[in-house]
TITIBA-734300 format. One line per 3 residues: number of its first residue (from 1); their letters; for each residue x, y, z of C-alpha. Coordinates in steps of 0.05 Angstrom, whole numbers. Layout:
BEGIN
NUM) a) X Y Z | ...
***
This chain:
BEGIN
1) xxx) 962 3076 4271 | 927 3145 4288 | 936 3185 4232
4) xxx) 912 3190 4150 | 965 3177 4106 | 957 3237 4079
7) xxx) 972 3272 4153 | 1027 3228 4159 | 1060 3255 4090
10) xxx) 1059 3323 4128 | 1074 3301 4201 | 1136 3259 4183
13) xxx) 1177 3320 4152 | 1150 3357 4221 | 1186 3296 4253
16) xxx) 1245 3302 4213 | 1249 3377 4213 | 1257 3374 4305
19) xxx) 1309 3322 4289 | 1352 3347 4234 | 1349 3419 4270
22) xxx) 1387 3377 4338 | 1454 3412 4307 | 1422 3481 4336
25) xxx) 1413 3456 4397 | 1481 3404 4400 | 1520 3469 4380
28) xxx) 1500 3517 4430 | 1506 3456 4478 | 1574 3444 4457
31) xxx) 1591 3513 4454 | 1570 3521 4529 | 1604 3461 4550
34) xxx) 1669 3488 4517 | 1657 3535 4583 | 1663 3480 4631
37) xxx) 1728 3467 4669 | 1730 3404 4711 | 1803 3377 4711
40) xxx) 1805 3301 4690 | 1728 3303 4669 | 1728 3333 4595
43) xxx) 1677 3376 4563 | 1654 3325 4505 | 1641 3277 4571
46) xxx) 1592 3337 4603 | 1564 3344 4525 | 1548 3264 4530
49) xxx) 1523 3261 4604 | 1468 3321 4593 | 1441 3294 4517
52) xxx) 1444 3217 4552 | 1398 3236 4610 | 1353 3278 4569
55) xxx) 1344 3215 4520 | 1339 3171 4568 | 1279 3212 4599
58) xxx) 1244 3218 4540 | 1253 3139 4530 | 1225 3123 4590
61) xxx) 1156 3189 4581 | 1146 3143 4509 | 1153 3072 4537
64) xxx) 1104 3085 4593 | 1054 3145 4556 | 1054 3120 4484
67) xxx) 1005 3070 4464 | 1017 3017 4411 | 954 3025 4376
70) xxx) 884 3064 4388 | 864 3012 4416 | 908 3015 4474
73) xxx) 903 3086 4475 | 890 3098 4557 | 875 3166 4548
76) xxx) 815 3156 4497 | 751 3123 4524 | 715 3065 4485
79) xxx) 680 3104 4434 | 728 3157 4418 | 780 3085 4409
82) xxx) 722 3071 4355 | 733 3126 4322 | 799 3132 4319
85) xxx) 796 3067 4287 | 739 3088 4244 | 771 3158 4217
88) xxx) 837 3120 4189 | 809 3065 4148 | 816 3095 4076
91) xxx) 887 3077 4092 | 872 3005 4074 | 922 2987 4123
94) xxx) 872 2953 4168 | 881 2941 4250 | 952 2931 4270
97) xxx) 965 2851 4278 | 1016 2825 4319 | 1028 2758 4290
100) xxx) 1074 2745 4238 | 1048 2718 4169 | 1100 2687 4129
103) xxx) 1069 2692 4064 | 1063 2775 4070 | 1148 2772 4081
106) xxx) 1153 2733 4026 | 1113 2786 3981 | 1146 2848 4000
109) xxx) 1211 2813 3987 | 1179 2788 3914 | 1159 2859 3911
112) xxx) 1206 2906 3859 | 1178 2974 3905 | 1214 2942 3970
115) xxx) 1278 2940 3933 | 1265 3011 3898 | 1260 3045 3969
118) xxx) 1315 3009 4000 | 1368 3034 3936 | 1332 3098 3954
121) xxx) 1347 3095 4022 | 1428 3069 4014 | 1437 3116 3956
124) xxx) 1401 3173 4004 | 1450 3158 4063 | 1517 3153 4018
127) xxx) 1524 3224 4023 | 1508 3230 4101 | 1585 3216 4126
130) xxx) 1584 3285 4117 | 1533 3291 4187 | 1592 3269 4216
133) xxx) 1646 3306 4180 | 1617 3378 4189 | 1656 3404 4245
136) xxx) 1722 3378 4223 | 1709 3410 4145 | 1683 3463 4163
139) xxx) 1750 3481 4212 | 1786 3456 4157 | 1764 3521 4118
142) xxx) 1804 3569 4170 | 1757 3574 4223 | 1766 3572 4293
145) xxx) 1740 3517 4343 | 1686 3565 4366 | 1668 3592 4306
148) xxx) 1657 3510 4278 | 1611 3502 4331 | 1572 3555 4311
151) xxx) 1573 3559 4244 | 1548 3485 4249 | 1486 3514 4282
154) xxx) 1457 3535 4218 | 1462 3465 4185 | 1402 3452 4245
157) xxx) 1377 3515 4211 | 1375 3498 4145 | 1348 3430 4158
160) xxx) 1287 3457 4203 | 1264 3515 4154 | 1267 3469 4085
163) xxx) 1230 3412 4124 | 1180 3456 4149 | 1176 3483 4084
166) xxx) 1163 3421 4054 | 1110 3394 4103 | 1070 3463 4093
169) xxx) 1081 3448 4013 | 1048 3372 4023 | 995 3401 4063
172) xxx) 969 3437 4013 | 979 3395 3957 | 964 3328 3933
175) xxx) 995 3270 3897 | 1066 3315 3896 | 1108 3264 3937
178) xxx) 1149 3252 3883 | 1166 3319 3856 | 1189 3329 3929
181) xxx) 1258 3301 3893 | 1263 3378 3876 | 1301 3385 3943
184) xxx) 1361 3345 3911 | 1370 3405 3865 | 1403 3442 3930
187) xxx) 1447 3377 3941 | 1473 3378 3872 | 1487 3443 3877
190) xxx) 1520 3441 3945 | 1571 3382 3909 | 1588 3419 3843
193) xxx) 1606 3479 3889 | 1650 3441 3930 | 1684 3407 3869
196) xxx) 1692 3479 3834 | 1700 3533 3879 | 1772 3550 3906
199) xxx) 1802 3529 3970 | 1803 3609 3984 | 1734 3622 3983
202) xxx) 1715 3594 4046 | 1651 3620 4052 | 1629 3596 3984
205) xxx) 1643 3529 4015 | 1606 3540 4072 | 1552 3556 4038
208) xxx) 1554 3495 3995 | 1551 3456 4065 | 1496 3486 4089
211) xxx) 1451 3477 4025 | 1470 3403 4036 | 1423 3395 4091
214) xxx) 1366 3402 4051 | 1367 3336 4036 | 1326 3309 4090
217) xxx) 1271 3325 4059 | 1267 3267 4009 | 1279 3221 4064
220) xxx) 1236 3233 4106 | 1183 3234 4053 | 1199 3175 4009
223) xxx) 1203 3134 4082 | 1135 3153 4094 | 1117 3137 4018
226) xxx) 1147 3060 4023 | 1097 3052 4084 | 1034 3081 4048
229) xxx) 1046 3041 3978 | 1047 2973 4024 | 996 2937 4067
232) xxx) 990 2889 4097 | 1018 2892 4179 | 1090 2835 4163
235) xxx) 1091 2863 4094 | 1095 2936 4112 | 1137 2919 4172
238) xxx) 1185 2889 4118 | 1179 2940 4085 | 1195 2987 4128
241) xxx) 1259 2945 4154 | 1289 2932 4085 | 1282 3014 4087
244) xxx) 1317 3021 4144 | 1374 2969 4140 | 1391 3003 4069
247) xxx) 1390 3073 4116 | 1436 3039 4160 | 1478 3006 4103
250) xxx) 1487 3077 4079 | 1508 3109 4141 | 1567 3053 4150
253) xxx) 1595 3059 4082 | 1590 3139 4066 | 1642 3161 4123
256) xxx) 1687 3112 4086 | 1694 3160 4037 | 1731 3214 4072
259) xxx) 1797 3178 4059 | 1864 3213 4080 | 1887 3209 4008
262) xxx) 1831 3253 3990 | 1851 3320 4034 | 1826 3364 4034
265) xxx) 1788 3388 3974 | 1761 3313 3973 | 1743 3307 3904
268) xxx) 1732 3233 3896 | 1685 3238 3964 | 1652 3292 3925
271) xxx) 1641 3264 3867 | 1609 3196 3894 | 1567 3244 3933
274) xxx) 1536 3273 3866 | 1528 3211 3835 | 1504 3165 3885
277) xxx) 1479 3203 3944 | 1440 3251 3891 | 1425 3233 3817
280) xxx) 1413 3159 3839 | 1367 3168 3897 | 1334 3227 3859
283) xxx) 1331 3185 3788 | 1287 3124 3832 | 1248 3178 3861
286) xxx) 1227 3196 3788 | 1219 3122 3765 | 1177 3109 3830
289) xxx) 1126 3154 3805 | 1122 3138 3738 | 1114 3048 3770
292) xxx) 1062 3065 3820 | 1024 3111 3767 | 1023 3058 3717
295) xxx) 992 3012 3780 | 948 3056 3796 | 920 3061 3731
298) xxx) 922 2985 3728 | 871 2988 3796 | 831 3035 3765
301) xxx) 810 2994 3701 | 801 2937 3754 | 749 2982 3794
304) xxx) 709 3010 3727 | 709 2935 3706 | 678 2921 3783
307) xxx) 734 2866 3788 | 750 2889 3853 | 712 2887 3916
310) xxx) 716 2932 3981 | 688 2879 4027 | 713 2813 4057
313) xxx) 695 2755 4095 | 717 2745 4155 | 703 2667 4180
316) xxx) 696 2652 4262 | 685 2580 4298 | 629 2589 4355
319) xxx) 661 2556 4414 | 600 2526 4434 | 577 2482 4382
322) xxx) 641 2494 4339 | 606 2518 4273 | 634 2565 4227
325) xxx) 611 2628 4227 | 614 2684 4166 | 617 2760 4168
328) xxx) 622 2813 4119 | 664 2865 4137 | 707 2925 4108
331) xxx) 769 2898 4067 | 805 2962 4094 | 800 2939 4161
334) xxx) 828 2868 4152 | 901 2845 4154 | 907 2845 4071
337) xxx) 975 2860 4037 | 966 2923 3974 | 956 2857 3930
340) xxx) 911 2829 3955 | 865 2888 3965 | 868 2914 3900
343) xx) 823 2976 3912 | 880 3006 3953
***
């Protein structure tokens, strides 16, 4: 609600790139804790009491500091809320509305984009059972308990140079959001090394790990994408949900991969990796492009024909003599789903 969408193509892999780079942190936190000796109390239980109470601090600085909207925004005064408004409507996306209009769910769940990002998203996550995994492969390759915890440092690493990488790449380019797929090339290459190298080299493996965590690039960037292409406050909302259930539909099935049977080159876990979690996501990526193009191409002959308008009508009933009243406004800056305003 603040910023451009193009700012928010750059500020989301920001986002991402603090997150994903928690395993730098998490490891030298684990590592310390490792230090700790409190009889009965373990160290994993200091490792969850510390992150717990920083979250829930950082909960409670957003609940009470972040505002919903500019418009709630207590730290900007009437005007500058104006502007703020003002300075993001080429996003089409109008003023956030906080009533629910069934018609705009029923759209985004007519529309064949919502289900395209939400395959991305599952087919994305498929492969992240591995977040969970690292530690326990990566010991499995000879290394010691402390040497795990910080060789799973530089997964953080990884994660936090490609992403920033990526959002200094989108800054200073445009309409690229779908080559961004290039960062599944690492991914590939991370499984095919893990399927080929032998069990010996251990820090070929390692390696092939680490280039794995590239792949929150896409993510982060194609979640961001799903919101721009829709409008529309339910619709994108929908959207967005549908995004983020396939996300979550992902992350349940993927650590069922790493069966016992499979120990502990894993090759069937490795191989659904490459084909789901990699070439599928990476394939709709492609074909995302290519369907959006072809729309906005479709838009464009609309606008050269002047069959589309930038301005709406926005109907009020005075309260004292109860007429209806009509105002021409900015399309971008009413509550209209990317269908209906065609010149998004």
């Amino acid at each position: 609600m603040f910023f451009t969408y193009d700012e928010q193509a750059v500020l989301m892999p920001c986002m991402w790139a603090v997150g994903n780079a928690s395993p730098i942190t998490s490891g030298l936190l684990s590592y310390g804790v490792l230090w700790i000796k409190t009889g009965s109390f373990a160290s994993w239980k200091w490792f969850m009491l510390i992150t717990e109470v920083i979250t829930l601090i950082f909960a409670a600085a957003v609940f009470f500091w972040l505002p919903d909207s500019p418009l709630s925004a207590h730290f900007l005064s009437q005007e500058q809320r104006a502007q703020a408004i003002l300075r993001i409507k080429s996003n089409h996306s109008g003023i956030e509305q906080k009533r629910f209009k069934k018609y705009q769910f029923i759209e985004a769940i007519r529309d064949p984009k919502t289900w395209l990002f939400f395959f991305h998203a599952w087919g994305q996550e498929m492969s992240n059972g591995l977040t969970s995994q690292y530690s326990l492969i990566i010991q499995s390759f000879g290394f010691t308990t402390l040497q795990t915890t910080l060789l799973g440092c530089v997964t953080g690493l990884v994660a936090l140079v490609s992403l920033a990488l990526a959002a200094i790449i989108l800054a200073g380019t445009k309409n690229c959001r779908a080559w961004i797929s290039a960062a599944y090339v690492p991914t590939f290459a991370a499984s095919v090394l893990s399927l080929s190298l032998p069990w010996s080299d251990r820090w070929g493996l390692l390696v092939a790990i680490w280039l794995r965590s590239t792949t929150g690039i896409p993510y982060s960037v194609v979640m961001v994408w799903a919101a721009n292409c829709s409008a529309g406050h339910t619709k994108k909302k929908t959207v967005i949900a549908l995004y983020h259930v396939g996300y979550g539909l992902g992350n349940i099935l993927s650590p069922q991969l790493f069966q016992p049977q499979y120990r502990p080159r894993y090759p069937v876990t490795w191989g659904v990796i490459l084909g789901i979690g990699c070439i599928f996501p990476m394939s709709l990526v492609i074909f995302l492009r290519y369907y959006l193009k072809q729309e906005n191409k479709r838009r464009d002959g609309l606008q050269n024909e002047r069959a589309t308008s930038e301005v709406g009508v926005l109907k009020h009933v005075n309260q004292h003599d109860e007429t209806i009243g009509e105002e021409v406004v900015d399309a971008r800056q009413l509550d209209l789903t990317d269908r209906e305003n065609l010149a998004l």
